[in-house]
Structures are given as C-alpha cells and as structure tokens.
C-alpha beads as a LAMMPS data file, in Angstrom:
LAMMPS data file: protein, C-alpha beads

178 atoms
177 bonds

1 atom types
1 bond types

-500.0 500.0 xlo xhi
-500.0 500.0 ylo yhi
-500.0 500.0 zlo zhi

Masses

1 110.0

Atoms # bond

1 1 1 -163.565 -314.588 -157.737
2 1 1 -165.203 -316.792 -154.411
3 1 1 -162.385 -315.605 -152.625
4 1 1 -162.674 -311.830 -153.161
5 1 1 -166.960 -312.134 -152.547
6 1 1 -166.399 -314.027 -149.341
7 1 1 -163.677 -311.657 -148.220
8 1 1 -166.358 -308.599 -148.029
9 1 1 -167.872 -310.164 -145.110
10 1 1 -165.051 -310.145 -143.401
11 1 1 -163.939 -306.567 -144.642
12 1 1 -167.484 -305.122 -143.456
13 1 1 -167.091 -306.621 -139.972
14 1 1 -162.765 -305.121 -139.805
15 1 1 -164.368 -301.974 -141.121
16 1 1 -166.796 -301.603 -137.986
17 1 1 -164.504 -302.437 -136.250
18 1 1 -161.962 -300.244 -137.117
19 1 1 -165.145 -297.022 -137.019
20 1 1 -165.681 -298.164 -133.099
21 1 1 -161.715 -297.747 -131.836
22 1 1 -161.039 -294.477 -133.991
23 1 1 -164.593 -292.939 -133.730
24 1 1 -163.490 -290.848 -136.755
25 1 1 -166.179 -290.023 -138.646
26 1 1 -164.916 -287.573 -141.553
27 1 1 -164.589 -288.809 -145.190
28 1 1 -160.144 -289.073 -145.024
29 1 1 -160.468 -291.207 -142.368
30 1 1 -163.731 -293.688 -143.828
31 1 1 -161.671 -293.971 -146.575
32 1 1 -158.344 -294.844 -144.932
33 1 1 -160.409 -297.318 -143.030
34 1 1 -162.182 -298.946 -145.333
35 1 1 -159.460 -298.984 -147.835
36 1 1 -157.582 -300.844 -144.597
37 1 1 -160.431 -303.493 -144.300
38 1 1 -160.529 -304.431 -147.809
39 1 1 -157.234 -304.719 -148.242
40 1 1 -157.105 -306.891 -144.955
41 1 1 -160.056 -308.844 -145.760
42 1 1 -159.300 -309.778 -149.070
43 1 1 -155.485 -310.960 -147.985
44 1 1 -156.886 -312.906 -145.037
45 1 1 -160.064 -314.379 -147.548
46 1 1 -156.609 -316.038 -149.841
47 1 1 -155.248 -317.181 -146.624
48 1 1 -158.700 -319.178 -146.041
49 1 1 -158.016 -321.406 -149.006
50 1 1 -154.603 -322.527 -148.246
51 1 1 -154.260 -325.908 -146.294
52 1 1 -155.102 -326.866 -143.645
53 1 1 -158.551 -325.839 -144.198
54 1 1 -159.688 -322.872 -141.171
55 1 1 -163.372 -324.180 -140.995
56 1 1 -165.335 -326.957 -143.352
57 1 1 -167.293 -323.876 -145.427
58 1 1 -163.746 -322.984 -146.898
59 1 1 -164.586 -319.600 -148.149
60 1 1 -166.943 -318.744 -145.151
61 1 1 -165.615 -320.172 -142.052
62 1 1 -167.372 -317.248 -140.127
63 1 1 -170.504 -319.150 -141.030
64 1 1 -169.201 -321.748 -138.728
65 1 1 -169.609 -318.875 -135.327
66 1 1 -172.080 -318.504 -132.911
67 1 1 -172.035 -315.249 -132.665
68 1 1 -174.736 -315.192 -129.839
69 1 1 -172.323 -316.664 -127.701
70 1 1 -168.984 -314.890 -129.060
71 1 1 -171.265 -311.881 -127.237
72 1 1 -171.154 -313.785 -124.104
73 1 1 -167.388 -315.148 -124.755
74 1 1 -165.938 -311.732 -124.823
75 1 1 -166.713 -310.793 -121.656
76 1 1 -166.403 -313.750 -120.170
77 1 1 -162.548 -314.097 -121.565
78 1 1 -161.951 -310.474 -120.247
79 1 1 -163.155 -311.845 -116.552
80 1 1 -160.990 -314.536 -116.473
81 1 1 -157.658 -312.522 -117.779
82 1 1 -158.546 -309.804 -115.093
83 1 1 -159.258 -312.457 -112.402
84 1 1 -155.699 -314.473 -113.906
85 1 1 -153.460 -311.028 -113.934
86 1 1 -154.341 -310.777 -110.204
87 1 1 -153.219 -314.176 -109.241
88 1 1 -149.938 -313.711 -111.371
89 1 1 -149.475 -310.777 -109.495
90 1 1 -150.287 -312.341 -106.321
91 1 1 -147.720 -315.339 -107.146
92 1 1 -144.976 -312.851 -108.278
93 1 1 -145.731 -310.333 -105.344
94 1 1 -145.252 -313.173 -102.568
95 1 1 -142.318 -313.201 -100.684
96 1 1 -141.881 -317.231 -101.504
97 1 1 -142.917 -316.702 -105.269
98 1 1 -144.985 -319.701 -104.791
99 1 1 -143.913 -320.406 -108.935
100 1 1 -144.452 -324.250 -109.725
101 1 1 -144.327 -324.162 -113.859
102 1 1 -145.583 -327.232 -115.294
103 1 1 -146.387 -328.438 -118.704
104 1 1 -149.523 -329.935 -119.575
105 1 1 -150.589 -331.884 -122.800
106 1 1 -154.402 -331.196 -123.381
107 1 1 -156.377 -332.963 -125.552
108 1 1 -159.014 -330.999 -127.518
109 1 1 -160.572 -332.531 -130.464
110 1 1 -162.468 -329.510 -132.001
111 1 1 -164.105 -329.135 -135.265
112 1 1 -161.734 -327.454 -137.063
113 1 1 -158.493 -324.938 -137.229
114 1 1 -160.239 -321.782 -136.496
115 1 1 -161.807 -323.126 -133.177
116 1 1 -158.392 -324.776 -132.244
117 1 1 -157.079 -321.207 -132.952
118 1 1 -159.037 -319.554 -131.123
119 1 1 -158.923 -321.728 -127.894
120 1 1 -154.878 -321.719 -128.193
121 1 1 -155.036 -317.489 -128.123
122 1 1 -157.577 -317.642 -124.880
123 1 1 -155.256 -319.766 -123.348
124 1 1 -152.170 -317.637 -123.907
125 1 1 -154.144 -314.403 -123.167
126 1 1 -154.977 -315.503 -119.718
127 1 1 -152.121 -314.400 -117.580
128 1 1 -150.226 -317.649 -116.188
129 1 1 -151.008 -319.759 -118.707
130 1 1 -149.050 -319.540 -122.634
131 1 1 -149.768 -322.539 -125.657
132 1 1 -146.275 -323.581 -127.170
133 1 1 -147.673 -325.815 -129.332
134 1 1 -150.538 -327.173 -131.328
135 1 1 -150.165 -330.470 -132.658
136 1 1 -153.213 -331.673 -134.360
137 1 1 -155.761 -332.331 -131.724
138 1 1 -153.485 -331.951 -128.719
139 1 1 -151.944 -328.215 -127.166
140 1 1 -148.789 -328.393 -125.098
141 1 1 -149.322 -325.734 -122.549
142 1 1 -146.848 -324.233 -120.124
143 1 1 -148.688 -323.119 -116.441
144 1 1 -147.124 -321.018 -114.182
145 1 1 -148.685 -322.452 -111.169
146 1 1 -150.654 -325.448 -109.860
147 1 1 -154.073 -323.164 -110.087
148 1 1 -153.509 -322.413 -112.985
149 1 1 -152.485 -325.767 -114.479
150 1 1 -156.517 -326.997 -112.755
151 1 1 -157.766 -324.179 -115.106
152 1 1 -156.331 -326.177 -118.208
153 1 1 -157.172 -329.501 -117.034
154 1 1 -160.921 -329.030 -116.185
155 1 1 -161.230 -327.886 -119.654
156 1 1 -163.786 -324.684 -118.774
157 1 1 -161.811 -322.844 -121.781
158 1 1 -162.278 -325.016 -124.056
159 1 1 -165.770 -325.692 -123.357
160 1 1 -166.356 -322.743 -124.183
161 1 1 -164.089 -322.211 -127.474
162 1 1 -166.536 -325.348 -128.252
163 1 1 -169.599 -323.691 -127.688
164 1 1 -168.583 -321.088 -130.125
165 1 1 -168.406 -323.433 -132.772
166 1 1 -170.954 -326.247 -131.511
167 1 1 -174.422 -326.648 -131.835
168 1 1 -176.851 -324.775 -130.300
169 1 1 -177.250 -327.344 -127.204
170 1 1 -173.488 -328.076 -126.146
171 1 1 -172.934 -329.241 -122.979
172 1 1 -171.827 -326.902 -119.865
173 1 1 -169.286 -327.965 -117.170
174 1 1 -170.427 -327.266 -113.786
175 1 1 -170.591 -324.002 -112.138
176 1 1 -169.834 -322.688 -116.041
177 1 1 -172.225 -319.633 -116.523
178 1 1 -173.680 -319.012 -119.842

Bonds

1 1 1 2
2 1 2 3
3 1 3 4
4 1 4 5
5 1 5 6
6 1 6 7
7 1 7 8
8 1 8 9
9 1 9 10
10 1 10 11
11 1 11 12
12 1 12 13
13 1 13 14
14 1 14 15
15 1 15 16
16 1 16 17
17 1 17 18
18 1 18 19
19 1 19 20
20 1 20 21
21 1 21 22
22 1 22 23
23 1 23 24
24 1 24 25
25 1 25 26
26 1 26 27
27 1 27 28
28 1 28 29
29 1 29 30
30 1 30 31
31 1 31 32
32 1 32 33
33 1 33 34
34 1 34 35
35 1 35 36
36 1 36 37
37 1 37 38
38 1 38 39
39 1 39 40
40 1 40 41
41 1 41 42
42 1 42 43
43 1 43 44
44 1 44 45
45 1 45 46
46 1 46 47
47 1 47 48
48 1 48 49
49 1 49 50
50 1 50 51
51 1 51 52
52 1 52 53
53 1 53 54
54 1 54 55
55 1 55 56
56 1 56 57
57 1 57 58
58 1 58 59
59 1 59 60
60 1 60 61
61 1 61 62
62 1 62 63
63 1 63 64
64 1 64 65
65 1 65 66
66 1 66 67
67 1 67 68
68 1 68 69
69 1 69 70
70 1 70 71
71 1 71 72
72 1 72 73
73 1 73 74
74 1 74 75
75 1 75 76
76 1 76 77
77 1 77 78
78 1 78 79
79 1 79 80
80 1 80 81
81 1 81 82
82 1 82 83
83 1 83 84
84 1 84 85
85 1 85 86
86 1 86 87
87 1 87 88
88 1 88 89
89 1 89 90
90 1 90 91
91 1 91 92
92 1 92 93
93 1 93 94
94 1 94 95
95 1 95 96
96 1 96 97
97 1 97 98
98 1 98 99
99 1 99 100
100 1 100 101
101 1 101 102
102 1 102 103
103 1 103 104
104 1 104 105
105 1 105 106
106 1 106 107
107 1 107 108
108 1 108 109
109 1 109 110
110 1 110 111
111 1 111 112
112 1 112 113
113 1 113 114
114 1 114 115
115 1 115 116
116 1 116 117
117 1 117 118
118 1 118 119
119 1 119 120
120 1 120 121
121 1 121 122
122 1 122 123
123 1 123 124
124 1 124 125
125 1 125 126
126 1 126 127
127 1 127 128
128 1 128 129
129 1 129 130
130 1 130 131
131 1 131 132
132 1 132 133
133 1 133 134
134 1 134 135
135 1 135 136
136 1 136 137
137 1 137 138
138 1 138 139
139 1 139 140
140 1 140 141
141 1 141 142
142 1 142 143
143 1 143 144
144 1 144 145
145 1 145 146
146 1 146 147
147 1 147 148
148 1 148 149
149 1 149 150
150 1 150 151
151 1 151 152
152 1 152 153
153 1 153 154
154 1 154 155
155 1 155 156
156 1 156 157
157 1 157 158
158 1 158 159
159 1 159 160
160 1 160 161
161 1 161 162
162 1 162 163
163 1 163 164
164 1 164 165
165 1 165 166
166 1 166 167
167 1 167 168
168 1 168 169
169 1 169 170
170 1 170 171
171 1 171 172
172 1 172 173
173 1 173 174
174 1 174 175
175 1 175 176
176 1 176 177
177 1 177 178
C-alpha cells in the first residue's frame, strides 16, 4: 500500500503539470488528465522500489529535491541549451566545421540514482554534448568540440545537479550564478 500513498505526490505534481501545457479546464479533459497522472504516478511509484534504489527515502525520493533551486535550475539549463544550440550551429555552419569529437570519462560521485539521472539528461540536452554511459559513479561522455568538452570537465553541470540534491550550503564554482 506505501507504494500507491507515495505515488499521489507524484500524481498531484504530473497532474499540474499536465493542467499548465493543455490549459483545458472542462470536466472530460480533468478527468482524462488526472486519470493520466494516476495511472503514471502509481507505475513510476513501483518503479521506485526496484533496485538500484532512485534516492535513500525509497518511497519518497522527491523528498530528497531542493526544489528552491530546481526553480533556479530550470532556467538556468534552458540558458545553457540556447547558448550550446548556437555554438553547434556555429561549428556546423563554418566553412572548416571546426568538429574535434572527443570522449571524456567524468567522475561524479553523487548521492544517489536520481541525481546521477538527472545530471546524465542535462548533459545530453545541451546541444554538443550526449552521455553514452553511466557506470556507477563515472559518465562516459561524447563532446563535439574542444569548448564543449571544458564545459564537462570544469564540472559547472554537475555542480549544479549537486546542489539540487545537496545541502542547503553546497559549494559554487566560480563565476557560477545562483
């Protein structure tokens, strides 16, 4: 029964979510929706309990979030893919194709699978940049060009993915803006 009372959580938040994209408001399409979100939430709250664990509360690894800074994360993330798809464009616009792929292997110990998930979906979001692998604390990520590749390796991204899950009082790299 944990499983189904944790998942409603997680079917509220789908169920917003799902209200702000369709902005339908009539009773068919609340009940589609929220029929959708439970549904969802309850599927994904079984998925939570299989190995490895997603966060160390089990059956409320949301608990784990920041969401003060998820607010600050989201728009952040949407700066840098903007800022990224214009330098792939650049790259792949230029006459040379100044391309130099490289693949890195980045360390990242964070706390737990949902924070290494969500770091190895910002990286692959950001134009340039894709994670081909997750091997327990270490991502092997492919780089489309040297600038790109720096991105990785100074580790902003995941300074931030561990501020999300951190304490209240993590560190900031330089010239990294709340």
């Amino acid at each position: 029964m944990r499983p189904f009372t944790s998942s409603l959580s997680v079917s509220a938040a789908l169920f917003a979510f799902w209200i702000l994209l369709s902005g339908k408001l009539d009773a068919a399409h609340l009940g589609a929706g929220a029929a959708t979100a439970l549904v969802l939430g309850v599927a994904a709250a079984r998925l939570w309990t299989l190995p490895p664990p997603i966060a160390a509360a089990v059956y409320r690894p949301l608990n784990e979030v920041r969401w003060a800074r998820v607010a600050l994360y989201g728009p952040w993330l949407v700066r840098e893919i903007a800022v990224s798809g214009f330098q792939v464009a650049y790259v792949v616009l230029h006459p040379r194709m100044p391309i130099a792929p490289r693949l890195l292997r980045v360390p990242s110990p964070l706390p737990h699978t949902l924070a290494r998930l969500t770091l190895a979906n910002s990286i692959t979001l950001t134009p340039g940049t894709v994670t081909l692998d997750v091997e327990g604390d270490e991502f092997l990520v492919h780089a489309l060009t040297p600038a790109s590749a720096r991105g990785i390796e100074l580790g902003v991204i995941h300074r931030r993915v561990a501020g999300l899950f951190g304490p209240a009082d993590a560190p900031r790299a330089e010239g990294d803006r709340p």
